[in-house]
CHARMM internal coordinates of N, CA and C (Angstrom, degrees):
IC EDIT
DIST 1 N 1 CA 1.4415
DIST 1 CA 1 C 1.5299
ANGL 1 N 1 CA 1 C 108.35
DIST 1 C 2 N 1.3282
ANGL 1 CA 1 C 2 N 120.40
DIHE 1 N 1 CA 1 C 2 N 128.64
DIST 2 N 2 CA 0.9419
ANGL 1 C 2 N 2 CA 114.95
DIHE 1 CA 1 C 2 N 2 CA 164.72
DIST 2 CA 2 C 1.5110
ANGL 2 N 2 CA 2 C 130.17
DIHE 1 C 2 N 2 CA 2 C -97.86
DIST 2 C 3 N 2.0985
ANGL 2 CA 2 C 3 N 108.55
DIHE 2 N 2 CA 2 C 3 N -177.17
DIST 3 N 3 CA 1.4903
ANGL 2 C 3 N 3 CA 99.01
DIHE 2 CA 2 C 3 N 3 CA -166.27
DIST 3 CA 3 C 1.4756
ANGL 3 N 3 CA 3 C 102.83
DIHE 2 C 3 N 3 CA 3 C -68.77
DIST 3 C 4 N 1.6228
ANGL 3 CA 3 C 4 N 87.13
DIHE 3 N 3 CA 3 C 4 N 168.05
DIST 4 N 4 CA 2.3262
ANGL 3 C 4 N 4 CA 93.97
DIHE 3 CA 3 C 4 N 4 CA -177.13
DIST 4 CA 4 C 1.5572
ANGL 4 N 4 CA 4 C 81.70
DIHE 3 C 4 N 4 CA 4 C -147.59
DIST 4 C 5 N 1.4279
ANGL 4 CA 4 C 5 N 121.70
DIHE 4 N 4 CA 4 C 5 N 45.73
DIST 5 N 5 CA 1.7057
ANGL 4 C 5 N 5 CA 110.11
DIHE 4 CA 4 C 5 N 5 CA 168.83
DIST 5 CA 5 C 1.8755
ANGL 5 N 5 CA 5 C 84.10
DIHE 4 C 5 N 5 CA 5 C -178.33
DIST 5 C 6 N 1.5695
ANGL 5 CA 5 C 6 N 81.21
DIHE 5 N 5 CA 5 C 6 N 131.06
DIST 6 N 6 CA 1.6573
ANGL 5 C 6 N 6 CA 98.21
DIHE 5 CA 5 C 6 N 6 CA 159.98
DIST 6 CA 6 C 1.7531
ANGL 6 N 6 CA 6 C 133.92
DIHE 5 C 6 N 6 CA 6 C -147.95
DIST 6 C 7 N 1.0960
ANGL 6 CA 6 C 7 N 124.79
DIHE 6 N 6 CA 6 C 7 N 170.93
DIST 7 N 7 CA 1.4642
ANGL 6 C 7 N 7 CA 112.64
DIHE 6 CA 6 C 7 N 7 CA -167.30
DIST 7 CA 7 C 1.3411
ANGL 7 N 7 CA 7 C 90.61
DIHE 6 C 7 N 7 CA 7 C -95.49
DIST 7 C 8 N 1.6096
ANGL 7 CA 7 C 8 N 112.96
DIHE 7 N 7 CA 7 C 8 N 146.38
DIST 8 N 8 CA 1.4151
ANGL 7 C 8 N 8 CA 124.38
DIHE 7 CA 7 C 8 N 8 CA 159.75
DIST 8 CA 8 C 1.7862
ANGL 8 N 8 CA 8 C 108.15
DIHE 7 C 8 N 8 CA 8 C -112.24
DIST 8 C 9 N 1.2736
ANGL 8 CA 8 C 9 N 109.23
DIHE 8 N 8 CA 8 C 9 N 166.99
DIST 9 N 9 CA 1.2529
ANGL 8 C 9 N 9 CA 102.92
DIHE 8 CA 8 C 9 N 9 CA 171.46
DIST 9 CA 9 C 1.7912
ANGL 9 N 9 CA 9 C 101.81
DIHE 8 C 9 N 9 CA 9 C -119.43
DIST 9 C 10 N 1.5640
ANGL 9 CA 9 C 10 N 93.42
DIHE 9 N 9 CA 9 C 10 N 135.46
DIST 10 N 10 CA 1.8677
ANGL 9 C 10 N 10 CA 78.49
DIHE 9 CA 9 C 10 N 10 CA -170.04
DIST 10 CA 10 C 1.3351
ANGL 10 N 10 CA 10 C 99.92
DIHE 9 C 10 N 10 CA 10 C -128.04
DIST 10 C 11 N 1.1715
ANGL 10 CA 10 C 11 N 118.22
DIHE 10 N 10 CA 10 C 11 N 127.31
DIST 11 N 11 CA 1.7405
ANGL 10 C 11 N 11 CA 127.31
DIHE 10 CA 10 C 11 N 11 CA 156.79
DIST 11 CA 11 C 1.3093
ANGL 11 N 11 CA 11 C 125.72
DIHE 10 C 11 N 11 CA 11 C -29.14
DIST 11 C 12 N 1.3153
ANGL 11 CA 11 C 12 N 115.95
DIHE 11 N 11 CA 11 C 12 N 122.20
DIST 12 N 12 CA 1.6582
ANGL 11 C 12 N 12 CA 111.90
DIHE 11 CA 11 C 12 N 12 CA 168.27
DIST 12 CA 12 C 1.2731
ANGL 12 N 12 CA 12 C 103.36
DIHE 11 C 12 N 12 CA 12 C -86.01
DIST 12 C 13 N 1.5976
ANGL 12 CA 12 C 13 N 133.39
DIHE 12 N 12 CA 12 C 13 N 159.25
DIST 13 N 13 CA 1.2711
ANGL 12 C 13 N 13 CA 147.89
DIHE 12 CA 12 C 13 N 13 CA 146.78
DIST 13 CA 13 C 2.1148
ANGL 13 N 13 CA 13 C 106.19
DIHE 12 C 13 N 13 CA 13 C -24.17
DIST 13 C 14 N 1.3929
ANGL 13 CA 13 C 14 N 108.11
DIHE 13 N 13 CA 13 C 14 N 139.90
DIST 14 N 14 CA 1.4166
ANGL 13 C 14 N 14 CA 108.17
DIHE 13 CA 13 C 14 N 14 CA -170.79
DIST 14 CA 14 C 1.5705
ANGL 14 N 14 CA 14 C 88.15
DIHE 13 C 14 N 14 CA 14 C 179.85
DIST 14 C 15 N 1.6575
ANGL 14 CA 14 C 15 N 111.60
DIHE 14 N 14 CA 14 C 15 N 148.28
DIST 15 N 15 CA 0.7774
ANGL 14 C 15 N 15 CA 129.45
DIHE 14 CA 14 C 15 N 15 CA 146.73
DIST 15 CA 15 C 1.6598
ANGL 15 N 15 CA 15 C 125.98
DIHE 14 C 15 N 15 CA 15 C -62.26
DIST 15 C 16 N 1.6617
ANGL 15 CA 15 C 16 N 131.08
DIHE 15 N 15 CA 15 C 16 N -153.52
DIST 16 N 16 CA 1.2342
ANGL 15 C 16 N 16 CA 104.18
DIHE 15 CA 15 C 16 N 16 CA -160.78
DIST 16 CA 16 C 1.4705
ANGL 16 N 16 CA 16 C 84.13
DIHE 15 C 16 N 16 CA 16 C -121.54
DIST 16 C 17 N 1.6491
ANGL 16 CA 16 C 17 N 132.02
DIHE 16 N 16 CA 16 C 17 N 16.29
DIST 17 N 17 CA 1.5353
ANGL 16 C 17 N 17 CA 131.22
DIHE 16 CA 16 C 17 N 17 CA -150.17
DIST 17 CA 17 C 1.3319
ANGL 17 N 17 CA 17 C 88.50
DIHE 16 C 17 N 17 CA 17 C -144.51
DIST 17 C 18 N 1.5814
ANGL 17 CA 17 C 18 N 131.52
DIHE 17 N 17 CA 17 C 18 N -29.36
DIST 18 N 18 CA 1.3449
ANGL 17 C 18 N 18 CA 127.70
DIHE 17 CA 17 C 18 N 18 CA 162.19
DIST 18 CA 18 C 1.2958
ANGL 18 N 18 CA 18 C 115.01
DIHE 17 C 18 N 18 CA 18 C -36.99
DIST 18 C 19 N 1.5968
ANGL 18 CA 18 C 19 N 103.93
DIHE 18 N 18 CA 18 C 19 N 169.17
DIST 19 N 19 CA 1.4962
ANGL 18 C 19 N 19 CA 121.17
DIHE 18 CA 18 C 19 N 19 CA 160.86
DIST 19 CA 19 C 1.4495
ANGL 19 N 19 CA 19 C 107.92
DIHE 18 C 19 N 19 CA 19 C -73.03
DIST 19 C 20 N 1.4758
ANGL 19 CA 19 C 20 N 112.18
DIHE 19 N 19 CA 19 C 20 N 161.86
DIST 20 N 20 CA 1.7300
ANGL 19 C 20 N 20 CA 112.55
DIHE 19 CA 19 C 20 N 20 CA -162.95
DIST 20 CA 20 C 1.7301
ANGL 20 N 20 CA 20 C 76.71
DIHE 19 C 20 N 20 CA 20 C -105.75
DIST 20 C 21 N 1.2249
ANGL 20 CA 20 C 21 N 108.62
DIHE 20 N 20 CA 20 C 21 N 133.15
DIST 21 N 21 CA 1.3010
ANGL 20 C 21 N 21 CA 111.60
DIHE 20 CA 20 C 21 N 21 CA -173.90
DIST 21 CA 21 C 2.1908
ANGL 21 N 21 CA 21 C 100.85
DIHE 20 C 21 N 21 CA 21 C -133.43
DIST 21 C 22 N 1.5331
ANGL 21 CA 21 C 22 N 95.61
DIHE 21 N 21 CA 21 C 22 N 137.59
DIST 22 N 22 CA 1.4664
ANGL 21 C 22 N 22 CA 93.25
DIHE 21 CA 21 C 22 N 22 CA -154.95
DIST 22 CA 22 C 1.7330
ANGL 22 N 22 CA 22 C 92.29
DIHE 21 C 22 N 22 CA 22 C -127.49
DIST 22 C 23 N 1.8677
ANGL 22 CA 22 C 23 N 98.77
DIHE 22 N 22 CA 22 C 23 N 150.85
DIST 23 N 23 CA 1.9831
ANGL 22 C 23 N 23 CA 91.00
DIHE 22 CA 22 C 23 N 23 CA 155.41
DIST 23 CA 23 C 1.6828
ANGL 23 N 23 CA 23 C 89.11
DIHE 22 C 23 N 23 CA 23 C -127.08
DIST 23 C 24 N 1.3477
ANGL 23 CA 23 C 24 N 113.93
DIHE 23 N 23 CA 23 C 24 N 179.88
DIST 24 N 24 CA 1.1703
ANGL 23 C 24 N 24 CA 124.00
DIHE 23 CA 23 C 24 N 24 CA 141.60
DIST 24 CA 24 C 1.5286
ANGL 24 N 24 CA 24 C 125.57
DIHE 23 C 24 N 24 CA 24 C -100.90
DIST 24 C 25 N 1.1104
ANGL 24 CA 24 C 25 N 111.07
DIHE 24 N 24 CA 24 C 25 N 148.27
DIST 25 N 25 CA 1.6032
ANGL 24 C 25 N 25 CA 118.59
DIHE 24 CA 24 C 25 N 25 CA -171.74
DIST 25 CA 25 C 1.6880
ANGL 25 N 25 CA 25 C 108.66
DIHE 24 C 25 N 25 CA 25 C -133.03
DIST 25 C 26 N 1.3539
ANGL 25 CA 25 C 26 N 110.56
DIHE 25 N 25 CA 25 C 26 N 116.73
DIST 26 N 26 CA 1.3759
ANGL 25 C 26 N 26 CA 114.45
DIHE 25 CA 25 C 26 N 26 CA 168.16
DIST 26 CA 26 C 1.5818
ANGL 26 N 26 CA 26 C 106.60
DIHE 25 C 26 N 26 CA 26 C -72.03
DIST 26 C 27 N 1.7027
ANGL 26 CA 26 C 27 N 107.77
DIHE 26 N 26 CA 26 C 27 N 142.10
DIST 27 N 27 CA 1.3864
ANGL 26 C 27 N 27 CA 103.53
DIHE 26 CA 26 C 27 N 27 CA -172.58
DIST 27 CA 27 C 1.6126
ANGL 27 N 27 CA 27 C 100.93
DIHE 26 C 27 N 27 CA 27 C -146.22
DIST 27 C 28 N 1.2650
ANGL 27 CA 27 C 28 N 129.55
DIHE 27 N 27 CA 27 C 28 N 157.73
DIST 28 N 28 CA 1.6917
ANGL 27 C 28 N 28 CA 118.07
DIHE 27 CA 27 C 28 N 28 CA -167.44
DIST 28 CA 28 C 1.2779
ANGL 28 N 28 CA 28 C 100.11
DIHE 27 C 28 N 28 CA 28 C -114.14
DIST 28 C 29 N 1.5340
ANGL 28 CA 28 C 29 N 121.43
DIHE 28 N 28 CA 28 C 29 N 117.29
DIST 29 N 29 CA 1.5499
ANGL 28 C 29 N 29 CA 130.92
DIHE 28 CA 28 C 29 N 29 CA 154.37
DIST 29 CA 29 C 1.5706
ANGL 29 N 29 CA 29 C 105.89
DIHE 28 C 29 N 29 CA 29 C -5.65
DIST 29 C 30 N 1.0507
ANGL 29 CA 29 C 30 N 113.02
DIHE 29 N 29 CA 29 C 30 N -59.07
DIST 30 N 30 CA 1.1883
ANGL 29 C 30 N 30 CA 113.42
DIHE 29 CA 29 C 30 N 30 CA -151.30
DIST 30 CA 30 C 1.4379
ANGL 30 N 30 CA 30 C 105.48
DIHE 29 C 30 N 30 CA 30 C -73.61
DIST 30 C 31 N 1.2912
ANGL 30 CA 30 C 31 N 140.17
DIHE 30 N 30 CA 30 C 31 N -4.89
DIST 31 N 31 CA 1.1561
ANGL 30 C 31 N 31 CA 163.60
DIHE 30 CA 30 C 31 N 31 CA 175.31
DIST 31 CA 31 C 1.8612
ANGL 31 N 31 CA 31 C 107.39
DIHE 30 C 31 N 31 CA 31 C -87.54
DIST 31 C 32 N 0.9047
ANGL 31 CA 31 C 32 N 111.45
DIHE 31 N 31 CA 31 C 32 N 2.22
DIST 32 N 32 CA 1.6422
ANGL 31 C 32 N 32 CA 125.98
DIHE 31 CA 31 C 32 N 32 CA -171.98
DIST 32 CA 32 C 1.7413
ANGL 32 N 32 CA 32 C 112.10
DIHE 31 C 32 N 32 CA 32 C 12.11
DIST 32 C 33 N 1.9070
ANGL 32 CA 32 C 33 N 90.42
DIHE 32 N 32 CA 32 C 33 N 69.00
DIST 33 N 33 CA 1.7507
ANGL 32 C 33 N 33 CA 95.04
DIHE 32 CA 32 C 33 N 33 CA -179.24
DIST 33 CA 33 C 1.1742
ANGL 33 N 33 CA 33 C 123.44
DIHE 32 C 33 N 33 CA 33 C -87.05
DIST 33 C 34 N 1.7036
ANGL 33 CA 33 C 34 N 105.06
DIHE 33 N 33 CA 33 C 34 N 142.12
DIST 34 N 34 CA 1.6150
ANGL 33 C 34 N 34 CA 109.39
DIHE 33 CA 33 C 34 N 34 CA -167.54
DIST 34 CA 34 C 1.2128
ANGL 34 N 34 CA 34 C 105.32
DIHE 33 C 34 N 34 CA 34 C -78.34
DIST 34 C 35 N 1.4639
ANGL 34 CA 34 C 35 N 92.59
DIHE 34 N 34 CA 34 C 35 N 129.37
DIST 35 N 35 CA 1.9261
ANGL 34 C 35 N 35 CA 96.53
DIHE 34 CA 34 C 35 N 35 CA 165.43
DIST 35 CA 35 C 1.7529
ANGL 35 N 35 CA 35 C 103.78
DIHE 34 C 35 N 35 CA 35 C -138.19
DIST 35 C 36 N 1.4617
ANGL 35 CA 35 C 36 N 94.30
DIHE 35 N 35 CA 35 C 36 N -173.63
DIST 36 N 36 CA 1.8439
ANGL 35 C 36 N 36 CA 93.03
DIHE 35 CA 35 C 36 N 36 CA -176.73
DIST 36 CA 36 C 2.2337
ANGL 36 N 36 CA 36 C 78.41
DIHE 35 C 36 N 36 CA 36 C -144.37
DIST 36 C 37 N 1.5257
ANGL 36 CA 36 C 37 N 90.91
DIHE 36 N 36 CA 36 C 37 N 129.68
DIST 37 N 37 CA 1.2902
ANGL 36 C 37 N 37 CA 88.00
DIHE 36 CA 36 C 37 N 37 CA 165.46
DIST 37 CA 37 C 1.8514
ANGL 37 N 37 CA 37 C 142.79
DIHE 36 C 37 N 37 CA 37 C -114.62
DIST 37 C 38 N 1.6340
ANGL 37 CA 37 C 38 N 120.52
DIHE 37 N 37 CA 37 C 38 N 128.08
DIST 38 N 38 CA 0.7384
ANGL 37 C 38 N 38 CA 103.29
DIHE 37 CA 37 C 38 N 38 CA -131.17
DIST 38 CA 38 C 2.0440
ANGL 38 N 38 CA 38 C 84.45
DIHE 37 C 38 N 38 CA 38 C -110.94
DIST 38 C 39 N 1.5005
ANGL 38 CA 38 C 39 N 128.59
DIHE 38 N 38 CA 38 C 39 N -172.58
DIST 39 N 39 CA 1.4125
ANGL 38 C 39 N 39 CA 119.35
DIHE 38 CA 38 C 39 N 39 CA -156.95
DIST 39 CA 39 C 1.7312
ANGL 39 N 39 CA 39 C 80.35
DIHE 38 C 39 N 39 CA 39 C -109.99
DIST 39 C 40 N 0.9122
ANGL 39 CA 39 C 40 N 144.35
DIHE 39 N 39 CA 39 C 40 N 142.31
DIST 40 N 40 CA 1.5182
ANGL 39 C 40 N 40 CA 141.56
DIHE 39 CA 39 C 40 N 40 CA 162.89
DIST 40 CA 40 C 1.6382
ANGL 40 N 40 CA 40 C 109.41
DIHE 39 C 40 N 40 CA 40 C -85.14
DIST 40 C 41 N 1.3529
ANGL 40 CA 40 C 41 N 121.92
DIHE 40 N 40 CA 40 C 41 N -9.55
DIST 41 N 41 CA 1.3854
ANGL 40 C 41 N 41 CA 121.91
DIHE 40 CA 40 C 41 N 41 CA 144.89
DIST 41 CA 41 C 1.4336
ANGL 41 N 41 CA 41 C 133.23
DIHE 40 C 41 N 41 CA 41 C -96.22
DIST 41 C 42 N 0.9544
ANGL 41 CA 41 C 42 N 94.99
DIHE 41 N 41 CA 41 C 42 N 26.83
DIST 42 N 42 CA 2.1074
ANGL 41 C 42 N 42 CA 124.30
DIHE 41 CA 41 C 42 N 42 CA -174.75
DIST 42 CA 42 C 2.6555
ANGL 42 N 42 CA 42 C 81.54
DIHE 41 C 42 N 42 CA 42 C -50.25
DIST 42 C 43 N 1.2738
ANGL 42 CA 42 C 43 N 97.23
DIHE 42 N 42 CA 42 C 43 N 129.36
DIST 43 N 43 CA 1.0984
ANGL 42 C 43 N 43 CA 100.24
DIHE 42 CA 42 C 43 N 43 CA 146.26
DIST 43 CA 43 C 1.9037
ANGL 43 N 43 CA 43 C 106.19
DIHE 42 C 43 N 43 CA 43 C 87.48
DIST 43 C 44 N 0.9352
ANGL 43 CA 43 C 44 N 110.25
DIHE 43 N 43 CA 43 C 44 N -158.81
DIST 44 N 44 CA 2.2701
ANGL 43 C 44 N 44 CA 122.50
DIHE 43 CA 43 C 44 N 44 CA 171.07
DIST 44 CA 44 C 1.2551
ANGL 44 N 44 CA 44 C 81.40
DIHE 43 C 44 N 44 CA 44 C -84.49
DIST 44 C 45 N 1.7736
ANGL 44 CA 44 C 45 N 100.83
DIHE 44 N 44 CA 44 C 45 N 134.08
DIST 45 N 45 CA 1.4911
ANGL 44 C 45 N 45 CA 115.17
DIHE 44 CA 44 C 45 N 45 CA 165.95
DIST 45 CA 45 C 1.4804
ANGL 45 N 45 CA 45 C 107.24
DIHE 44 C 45 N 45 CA 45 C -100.30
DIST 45 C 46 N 1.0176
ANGL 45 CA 45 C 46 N 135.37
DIHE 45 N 45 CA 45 C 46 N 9.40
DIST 46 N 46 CA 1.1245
ANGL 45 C 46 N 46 CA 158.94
DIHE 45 CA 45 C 46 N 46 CA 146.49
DIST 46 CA 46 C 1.5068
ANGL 46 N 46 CA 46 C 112.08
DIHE 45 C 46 N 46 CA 46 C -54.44
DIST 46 C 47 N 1.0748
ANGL 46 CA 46 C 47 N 139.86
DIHE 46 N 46 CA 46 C 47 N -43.28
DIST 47 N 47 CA 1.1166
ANGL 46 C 47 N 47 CA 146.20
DIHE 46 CA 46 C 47 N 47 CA -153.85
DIST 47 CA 47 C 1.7115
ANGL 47 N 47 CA 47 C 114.14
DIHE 46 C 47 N 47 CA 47 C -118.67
DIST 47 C 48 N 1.4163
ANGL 47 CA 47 C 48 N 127.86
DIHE 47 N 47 CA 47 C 48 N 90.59
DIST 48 N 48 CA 1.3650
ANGL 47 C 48 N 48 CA 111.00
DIHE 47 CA 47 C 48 N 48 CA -121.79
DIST 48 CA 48 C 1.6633
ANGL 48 N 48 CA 48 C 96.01
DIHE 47 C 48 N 48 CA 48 C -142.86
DIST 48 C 49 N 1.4547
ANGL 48 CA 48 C 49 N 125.95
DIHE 48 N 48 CA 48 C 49 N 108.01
DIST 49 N 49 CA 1.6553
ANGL 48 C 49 N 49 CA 108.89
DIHE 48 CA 48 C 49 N 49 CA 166.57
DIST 49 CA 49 C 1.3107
ANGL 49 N 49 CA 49 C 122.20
DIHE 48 C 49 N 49 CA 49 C -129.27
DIST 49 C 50 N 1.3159
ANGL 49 CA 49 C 50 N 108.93
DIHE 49 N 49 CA 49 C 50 N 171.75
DIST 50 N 50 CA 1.7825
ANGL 49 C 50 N 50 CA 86.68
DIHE 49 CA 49 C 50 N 50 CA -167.89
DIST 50 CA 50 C 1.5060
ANGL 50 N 50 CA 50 C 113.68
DIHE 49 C 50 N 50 CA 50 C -103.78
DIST 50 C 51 N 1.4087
ANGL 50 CA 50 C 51 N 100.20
DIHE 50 N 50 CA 50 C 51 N -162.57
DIST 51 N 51 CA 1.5841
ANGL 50 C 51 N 51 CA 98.44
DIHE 50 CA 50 C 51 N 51 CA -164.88
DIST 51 CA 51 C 1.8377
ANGL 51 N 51 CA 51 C 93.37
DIHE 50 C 51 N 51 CA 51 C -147.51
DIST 51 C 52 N 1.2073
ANGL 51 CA 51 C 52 N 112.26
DIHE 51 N 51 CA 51 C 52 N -172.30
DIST 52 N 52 CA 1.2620
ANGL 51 C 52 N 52 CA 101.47
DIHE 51 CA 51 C 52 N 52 CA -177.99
DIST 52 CA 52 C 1.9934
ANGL 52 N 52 CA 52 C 93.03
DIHE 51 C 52 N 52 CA 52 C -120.89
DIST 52 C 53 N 0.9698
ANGL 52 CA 52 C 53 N 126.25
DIHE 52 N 52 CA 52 C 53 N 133.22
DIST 53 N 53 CA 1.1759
ANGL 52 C 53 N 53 CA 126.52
DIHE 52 CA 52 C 53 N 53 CA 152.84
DIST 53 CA 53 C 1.9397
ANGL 53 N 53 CA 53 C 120.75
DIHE 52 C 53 N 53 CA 53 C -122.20
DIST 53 C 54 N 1.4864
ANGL 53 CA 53 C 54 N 94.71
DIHE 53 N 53 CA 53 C 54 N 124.49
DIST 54 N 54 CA 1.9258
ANGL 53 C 54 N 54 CA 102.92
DIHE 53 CA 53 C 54 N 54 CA -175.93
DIST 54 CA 54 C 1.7066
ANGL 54 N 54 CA 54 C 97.92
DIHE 53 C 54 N 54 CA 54 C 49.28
DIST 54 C 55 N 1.6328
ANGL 54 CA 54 C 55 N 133.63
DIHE 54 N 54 CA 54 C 55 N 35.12
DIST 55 N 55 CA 1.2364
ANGL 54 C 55 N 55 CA 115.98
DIHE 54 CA 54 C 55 N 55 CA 164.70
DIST 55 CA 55 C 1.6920
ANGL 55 N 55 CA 55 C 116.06
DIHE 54 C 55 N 55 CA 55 C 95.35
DIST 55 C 56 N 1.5326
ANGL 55 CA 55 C 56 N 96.74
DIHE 55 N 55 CA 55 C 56 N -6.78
DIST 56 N 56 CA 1.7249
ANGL 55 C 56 N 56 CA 111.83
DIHE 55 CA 55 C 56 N 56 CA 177.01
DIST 56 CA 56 C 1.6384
ANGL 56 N 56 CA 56 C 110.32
DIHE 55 C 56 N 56 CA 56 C -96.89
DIST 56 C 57 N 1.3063
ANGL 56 CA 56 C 57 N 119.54
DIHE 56 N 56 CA 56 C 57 N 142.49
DIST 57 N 57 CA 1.7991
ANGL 56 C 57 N 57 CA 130.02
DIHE 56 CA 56 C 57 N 57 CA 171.79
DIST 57 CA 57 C 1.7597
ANGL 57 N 57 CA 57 C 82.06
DIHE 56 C 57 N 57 CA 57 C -56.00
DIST 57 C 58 N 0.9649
ANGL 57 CA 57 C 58 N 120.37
DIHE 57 N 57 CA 57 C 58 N 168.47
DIST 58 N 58 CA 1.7236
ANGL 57 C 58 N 58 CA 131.48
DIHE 57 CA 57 C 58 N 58 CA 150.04
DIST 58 CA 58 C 1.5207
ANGL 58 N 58 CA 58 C 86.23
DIHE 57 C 58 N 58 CA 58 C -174.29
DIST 58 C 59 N 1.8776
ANGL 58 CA 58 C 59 N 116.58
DIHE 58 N 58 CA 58 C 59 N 139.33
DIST 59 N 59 CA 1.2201
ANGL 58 C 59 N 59 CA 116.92
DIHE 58 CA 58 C 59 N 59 CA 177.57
DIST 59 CA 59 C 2.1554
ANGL 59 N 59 CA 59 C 88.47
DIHE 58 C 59 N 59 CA 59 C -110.77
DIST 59 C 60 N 1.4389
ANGL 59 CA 59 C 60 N 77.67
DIHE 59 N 59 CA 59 C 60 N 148.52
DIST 60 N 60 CA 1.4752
ANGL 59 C 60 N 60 CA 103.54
DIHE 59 CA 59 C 60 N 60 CA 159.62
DIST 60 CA 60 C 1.4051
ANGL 60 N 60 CA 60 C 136.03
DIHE 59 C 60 N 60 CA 60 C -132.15
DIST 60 C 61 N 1.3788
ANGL 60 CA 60 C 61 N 143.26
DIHE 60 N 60 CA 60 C 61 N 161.18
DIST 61 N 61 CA 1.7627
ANGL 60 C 61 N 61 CA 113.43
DIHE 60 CA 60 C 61 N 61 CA 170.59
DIST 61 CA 61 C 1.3038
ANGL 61 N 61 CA 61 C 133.90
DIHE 60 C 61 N 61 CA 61 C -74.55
DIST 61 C 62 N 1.4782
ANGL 61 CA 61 C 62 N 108.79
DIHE 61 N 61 CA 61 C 62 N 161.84
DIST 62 N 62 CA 1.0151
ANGL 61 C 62 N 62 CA 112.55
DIHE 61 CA 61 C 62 N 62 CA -151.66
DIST 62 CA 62 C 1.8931
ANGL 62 N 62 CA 62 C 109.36
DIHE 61 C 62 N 62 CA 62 C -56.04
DIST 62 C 63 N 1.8846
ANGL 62 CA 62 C 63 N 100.93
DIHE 62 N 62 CA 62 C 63 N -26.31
DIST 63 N 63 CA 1.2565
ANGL 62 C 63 N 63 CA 95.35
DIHE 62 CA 62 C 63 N 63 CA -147.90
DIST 63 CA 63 C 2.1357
ANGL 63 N 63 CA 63 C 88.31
DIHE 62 C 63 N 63 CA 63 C -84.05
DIST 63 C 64 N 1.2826
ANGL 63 CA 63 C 64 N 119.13
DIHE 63 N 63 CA 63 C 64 N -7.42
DIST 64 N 64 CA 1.1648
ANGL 63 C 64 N 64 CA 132.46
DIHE 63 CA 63 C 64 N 64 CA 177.18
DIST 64 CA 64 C 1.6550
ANGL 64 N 64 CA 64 C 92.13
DIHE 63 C 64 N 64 CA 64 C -56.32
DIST 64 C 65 N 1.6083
ANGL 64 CA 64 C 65 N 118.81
DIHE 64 N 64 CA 64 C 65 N -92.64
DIST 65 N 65 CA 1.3447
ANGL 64 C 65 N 65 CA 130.64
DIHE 64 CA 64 C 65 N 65 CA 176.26
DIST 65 CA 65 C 1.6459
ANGL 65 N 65 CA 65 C 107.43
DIHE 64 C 65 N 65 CA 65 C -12.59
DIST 65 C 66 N 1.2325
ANGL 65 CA 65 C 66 N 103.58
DIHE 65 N 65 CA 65 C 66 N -67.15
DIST 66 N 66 CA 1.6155
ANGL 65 C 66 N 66 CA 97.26
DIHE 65 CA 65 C 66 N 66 CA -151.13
DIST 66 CA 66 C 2.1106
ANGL 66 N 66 CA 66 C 93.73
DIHE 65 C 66 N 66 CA 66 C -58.47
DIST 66 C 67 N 1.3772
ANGL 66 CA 66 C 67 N 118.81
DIHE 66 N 66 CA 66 C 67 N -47.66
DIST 67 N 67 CA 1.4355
ANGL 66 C 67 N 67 CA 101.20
DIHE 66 CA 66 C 67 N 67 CA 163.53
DIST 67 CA 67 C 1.0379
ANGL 67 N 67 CA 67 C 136.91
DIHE 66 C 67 N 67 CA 67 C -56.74
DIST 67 C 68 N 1.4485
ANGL 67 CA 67 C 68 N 135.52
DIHE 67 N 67 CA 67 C 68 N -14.78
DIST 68 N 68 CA 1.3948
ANGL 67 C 68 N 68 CA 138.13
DIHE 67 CA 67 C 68 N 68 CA 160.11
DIST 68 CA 68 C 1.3727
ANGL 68 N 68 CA 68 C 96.75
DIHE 67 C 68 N 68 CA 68 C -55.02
END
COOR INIT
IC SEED 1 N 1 CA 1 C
IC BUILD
């Protein structure tokens, strides 16, 4: 059997100078939810800022951020 539920990561409302502020949301396949997927090592991993996810620091790259 396979999975029929997955995590998305979804954007809150923000200006473009805000903090990137994130939740996760369980959502059911079967519901055929739109997403666009993005690499969370997108870019120099070296080069690293954070974001807010559910109220947590989590860093990602830079070139990740600026597409969020």
């Amino acid at each position: 059997m396979g999975c029929s539920e997955i995590r998305l990561l979804k954007l809150e409302p923000g200006c473009w100078d805000y903090e990137i502020r994130c939740r996760i949301e369980y959502v059911l396949l079967d519901n055929d939810p739109a997403s666009v997927a993005l690499s969370y090592t997108w870019g120099d991993l070296t080069d690293t800022v954070e974001i807010s996810i559910a109220g947590q620091a989590f860093k990602v790259t830079r070139d990740l951020s600026t597409n969020l």
